[in-house]
N, C-alpha and C positions, 0 to 999 in steps of 0.2 A: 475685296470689292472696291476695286477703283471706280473712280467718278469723272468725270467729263461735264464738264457744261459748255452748253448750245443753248446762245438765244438766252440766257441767264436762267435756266433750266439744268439743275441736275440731273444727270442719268449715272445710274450703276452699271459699270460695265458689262458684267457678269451677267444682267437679266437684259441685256441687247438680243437682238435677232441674229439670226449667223448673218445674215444681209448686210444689218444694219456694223456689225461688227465689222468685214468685208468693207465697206464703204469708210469705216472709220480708219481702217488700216493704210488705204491709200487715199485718204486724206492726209495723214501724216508721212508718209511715203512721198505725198506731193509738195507739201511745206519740206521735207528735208531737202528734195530737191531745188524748190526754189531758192532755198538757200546758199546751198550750193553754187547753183548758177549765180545769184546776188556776189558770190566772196570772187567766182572767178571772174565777173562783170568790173569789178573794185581792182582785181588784177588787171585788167585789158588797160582801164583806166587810166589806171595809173604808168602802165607801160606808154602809154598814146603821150601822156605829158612827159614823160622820159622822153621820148622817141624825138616828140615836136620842141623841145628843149636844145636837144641833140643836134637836128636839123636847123633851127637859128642860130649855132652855135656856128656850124660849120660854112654858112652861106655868107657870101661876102658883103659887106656893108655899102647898098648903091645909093647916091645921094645923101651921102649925109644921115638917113634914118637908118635904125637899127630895130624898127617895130615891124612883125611879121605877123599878120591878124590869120588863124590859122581857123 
């Protein structure tokens, strides 16, 4: 008899509605993916400061400044 709380409400899994169980499954279903999406959003990220790292690196230095506000 797993537990869940909602709302600082205990519920037992087991005596849920097949609905309400349903609903529960892709709730978690929906946090895994947003997760997901959050780790590969942290990869883009971090590729874009690679990338824009990359790109000031390679650009030639005009007047004197070497600051590129990207």
């Amino acid at each position: 008899m797993p537990l869940i709380k909602i709302d600082n409400k205990d519920y037992d899994t087991d005596t849920l509605s097949s609905e309400a169980k349903q609903q529960l499954q892709m709730l978690s279903i929906t946090e895994s993916e947003i997760k997901r999406l959050q780790a590969q959003l942290a990869i883009a990220q971090t590729a874009r400061i690679s990338y824009a790292n990359a790109l000031k690196a390679a650009l030639p230095v005009i007047g004197g400044s070497d600051t590129i506000k990207l």
